[in-house]
C-alpha positions in Angstrom: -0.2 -2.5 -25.5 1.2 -4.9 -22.7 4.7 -3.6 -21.4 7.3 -6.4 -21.8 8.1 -8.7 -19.2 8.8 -12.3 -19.3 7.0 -14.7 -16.5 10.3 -17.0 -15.4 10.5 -19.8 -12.7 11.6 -17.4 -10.3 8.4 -15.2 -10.3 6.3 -18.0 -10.3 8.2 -19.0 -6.8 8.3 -16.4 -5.4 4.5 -16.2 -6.3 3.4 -19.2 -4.4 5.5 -18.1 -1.6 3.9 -14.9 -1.3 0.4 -16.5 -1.6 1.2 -19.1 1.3 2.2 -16.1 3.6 -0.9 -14.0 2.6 -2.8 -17.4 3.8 -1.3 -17.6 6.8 -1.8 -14.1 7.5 -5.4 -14.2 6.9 -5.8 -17.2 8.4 -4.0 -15.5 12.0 -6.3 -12.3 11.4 -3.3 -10.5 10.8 -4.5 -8.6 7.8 -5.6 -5.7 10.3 -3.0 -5.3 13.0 -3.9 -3.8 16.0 -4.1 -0.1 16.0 -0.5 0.8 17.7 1.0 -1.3 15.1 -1.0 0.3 12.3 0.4 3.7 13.2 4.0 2.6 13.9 4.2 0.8 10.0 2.7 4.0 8.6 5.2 6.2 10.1 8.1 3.9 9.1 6.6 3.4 5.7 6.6 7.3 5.4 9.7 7.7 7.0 11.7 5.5 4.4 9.8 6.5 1.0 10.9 9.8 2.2 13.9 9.3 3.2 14.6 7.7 -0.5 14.0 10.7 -1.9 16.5 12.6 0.8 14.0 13.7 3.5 15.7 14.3 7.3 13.1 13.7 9.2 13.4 11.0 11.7 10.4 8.3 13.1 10.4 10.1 16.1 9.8 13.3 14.5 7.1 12.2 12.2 5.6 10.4 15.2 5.6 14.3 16.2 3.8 16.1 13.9 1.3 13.5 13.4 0.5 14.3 17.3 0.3 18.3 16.1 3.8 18.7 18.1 6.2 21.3 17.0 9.4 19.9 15.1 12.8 21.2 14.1 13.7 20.5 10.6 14.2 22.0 7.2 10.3 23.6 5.8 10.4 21.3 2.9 11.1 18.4 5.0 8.2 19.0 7.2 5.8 20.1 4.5 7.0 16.8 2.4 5.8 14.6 5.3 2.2 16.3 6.4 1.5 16.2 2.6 2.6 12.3 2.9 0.3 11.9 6.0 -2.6 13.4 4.3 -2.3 11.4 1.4 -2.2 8.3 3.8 -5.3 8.8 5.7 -7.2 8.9 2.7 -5.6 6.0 1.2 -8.7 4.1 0.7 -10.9 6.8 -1.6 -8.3 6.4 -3.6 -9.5 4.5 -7.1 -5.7 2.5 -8.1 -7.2 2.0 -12.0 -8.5 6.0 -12.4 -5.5 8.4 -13.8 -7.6 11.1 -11.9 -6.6 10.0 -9.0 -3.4 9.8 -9.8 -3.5 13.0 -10.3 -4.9 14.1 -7.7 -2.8 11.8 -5.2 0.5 13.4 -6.4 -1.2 17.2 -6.0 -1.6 16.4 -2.4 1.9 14.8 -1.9 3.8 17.4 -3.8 1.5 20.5 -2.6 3.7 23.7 -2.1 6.8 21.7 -3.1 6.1 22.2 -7.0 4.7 24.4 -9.5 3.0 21.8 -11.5 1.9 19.3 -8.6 -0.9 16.8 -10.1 0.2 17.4 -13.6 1.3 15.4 -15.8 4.9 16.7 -17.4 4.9 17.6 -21.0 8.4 18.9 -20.6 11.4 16.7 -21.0 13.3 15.3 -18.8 16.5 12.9 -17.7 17.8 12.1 -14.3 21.5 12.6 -13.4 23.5 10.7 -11.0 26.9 11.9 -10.0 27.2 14.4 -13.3 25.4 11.2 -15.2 22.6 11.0 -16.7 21.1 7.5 -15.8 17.5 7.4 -17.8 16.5 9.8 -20.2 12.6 9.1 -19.7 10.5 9.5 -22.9 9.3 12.6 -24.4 6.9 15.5 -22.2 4.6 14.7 -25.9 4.9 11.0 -24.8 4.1 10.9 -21.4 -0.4 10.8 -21.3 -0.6 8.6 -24.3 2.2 6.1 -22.4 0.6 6.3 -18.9 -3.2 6.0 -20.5 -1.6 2.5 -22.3 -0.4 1.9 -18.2 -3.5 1.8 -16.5 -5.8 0.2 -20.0 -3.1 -2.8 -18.9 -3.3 -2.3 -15.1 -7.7 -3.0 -15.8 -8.0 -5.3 -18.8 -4.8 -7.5 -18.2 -5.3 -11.2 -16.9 -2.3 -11.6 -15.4 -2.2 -12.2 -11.2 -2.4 -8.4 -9.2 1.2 -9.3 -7.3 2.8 -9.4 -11.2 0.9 -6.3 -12.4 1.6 -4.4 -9.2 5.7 -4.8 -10.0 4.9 -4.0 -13.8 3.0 -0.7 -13.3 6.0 0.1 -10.2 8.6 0.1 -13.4 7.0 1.4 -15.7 5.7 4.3 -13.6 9.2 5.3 -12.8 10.5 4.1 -16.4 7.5 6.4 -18.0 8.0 9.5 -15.2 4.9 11.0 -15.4 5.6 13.8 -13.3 8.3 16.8 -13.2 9.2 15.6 -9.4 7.7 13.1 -7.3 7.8 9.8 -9.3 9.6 7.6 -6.6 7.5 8.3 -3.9 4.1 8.4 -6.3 5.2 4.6 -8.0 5.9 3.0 -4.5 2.7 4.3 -3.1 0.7 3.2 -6.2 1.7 -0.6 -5.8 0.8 -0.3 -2.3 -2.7 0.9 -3.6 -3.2 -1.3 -6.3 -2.0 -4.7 -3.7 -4.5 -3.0 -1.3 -7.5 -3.9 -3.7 -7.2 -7.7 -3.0 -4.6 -8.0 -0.2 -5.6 -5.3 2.8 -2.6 -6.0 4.6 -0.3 -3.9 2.5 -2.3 -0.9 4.1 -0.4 -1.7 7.3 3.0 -2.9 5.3 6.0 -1.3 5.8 7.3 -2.2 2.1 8.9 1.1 1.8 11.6 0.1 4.8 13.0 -2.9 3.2 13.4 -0.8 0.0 14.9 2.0 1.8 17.2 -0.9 3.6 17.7 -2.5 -0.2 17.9 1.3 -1.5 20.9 0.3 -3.8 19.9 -2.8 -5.5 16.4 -1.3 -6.0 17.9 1.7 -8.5 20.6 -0.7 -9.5 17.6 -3.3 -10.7 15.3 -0.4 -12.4 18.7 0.6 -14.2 19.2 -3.0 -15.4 15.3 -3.5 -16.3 15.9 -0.3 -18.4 19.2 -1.7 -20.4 17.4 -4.8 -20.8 14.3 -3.1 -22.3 11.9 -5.5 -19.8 10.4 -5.2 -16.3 11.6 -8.9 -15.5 14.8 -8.4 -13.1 12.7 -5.5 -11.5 9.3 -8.0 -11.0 11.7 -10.6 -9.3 13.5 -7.9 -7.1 9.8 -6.4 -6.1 8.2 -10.0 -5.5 11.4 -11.0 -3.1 10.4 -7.5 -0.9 7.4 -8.1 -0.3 7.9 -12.0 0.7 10.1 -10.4 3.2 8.0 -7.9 4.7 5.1 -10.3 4.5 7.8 -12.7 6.2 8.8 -10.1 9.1 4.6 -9.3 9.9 4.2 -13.2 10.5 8.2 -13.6 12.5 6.9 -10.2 15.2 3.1 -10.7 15.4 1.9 -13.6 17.7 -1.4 -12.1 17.9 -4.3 -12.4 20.7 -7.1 -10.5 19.3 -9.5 -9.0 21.8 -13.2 -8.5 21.6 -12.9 -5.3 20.4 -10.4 -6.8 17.6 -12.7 -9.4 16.5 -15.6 -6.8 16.2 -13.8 -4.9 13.8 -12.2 -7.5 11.8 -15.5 -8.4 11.3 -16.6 -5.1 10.3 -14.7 -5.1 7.4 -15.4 -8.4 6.3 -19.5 -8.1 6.3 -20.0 -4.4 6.1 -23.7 -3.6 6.5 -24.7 -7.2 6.3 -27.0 -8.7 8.4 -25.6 -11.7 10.2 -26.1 -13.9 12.9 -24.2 -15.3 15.7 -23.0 -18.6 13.6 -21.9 -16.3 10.7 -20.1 -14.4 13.2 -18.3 -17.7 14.5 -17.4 -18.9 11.5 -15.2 -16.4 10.9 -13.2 -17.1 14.1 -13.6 -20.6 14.9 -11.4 -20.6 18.0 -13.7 -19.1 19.7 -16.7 -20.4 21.6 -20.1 -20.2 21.4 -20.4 -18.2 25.1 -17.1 -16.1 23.9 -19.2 -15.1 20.3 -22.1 -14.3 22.4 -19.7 -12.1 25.2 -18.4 -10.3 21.7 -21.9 -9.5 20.0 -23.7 -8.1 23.4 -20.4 -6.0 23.9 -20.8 -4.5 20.3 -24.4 -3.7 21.0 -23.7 -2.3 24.1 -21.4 0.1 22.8 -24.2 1.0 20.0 -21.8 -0.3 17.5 -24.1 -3.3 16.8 -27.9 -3.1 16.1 -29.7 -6.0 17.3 -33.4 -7.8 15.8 -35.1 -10.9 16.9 -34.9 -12.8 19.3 -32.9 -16.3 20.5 -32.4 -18.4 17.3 -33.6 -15.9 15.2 -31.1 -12.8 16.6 -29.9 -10.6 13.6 -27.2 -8.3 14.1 -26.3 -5.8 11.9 -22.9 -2.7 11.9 -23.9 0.4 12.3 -23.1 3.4 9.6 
């Protein structure tokens, strides 16, 4: 069954919006920022889900213990974020429509934390707030036949992945699948399920505008909730990400390197055999002597193999 939400003029903005930014990115190459970046938005992302949830641990810190330095800090708060850092360098072997991975996802990020880590509850349970409770989620009897209806509506609906993404966020934390972990586990999984189409929300700090936003983000799942629809959440969600896709485009005034160029490329033809007009097509501000400069460096450092000769030069990535 298809969770209830209703598609207003808003959404359908804030839509279009979103769309123009994500051309804009692609169209600067800024889907895959340059390594340094890359790390720095994954330790901020980290650094505010976590923080969400009540974790100490500062940037610099996690910036730490990625490096294998020693940090100061409560057990749990240093086990909560290695578990996170696992989880995010496999990001990618990650399947966003299989509940198994789910599963296994939240028994990495809650290892040694809980009892029942990558298990779904079948206990009840309600969250308090100041002495009150603010959602009674549904039934432990409930929860696999309501999260098997989520992801049946996360792969059959035909609605846009942006809308979805927001839908299966509230519902997730609505449905609270898990004993612990379900803040943490529903950001991560939009991120996941975005990533499929859009891979710039691998490198997107989402989480740090929510943290900044932390307020108005419960207060709009408690109001979704009363209302008995995902609606005031979608809007909320879809006016994050414009933002964060807002701040890439404000910081980044990119020059891409060779080596940039090569492995944009990469991930755009895989194993593919191309040549060196295929290869300039995809960055047509570049010229003919540059794209030639590029290849012979690639092949150089044995990350290219080459066939052929002149005209008829093939190139082809490595495994």
């Amino acid at each position: 069954m298809r969770p209830p939400y209703q598609i207003t003029d808003n959404i359908l903005k804030l839509v279009v919006a979103i769309s123009e930014r994500l051309g804009e990115i692609n169209a600067t190459h800024l889907y895959k920022p340059p390594t340094e970046l890359r790390k720095k938005n994954r330790i901020k992302t980290i650094q505010s889900s976590l923080e969400i949830e009540g974790n100490t641990l500062t940037e610099e810190q996690i910036t730490a213990l990625l490096d294998d330095k020693r940090v100061m800090a409560p057990r749990k708060d240093i086990l909560e974020v290695q578990n996170a850092i696992e989880v995010y360098e496999q990001l990618r072997t990650f399947n966003p429509n299989k509940l198994t991975d789910l599963e296994k996802t939240h028994a990495i990020l809650m290892h040694g934390l809980i009892e029942d880590a990558g298990k779904l509850r079948t206990k009840n349970v309600g969250i308090v707030k100041d002495s009150k409770v603010e959602h009674l989620a549904p039934g432990g009897d409930m929860v696999r036949g309501l999260i098997n209806d989520l992801f049946n509506y996360l792969k059959t609906d035909k609605d846009i992945l942006l809308i979805k993404s927001c839908v299966f966020h509230y519902e997730f934390e609505f449905i609270h699948p898990f004993i612990d972990g379900n803040g943490r586990m529903g950001r991560l999984w939009q991120t996941l399920i975005l990533m499929q189409q859009y891979p710039v929300f691998e490198f997107l700090p989402v989480e740090s505008l929510i943290k900044e936003n932390q307020e108005a983000y419960y207060k709009v799942l408690s109001i979704s909730d009363k209302s008995g629809h995902s609606t005031p959440f979608i809007e909320f969600m879809l006016g994050i990400i414009l933002q964060a896709l807002g701040n890439l485009l404000k910081t980044q005034n990119r020059t891409l390197t060779t080596q940039d160029r090569i492995e944009l490329y990469k991930d755009i033809i895989k194993e593919n055999q191309f040549s060196r007009k295929d290869y300039l097509q995809n960055f047509k501000d570049i010229s003919q002597a540059t794209a030639s400069r590029d290849l012979k460096w690639a092949v150089e450092q044995q990350v290219l193999s080459k066939t052929g000769d002149k005209r008829l030069t093939k190139y082809q990535f490595k495994l």
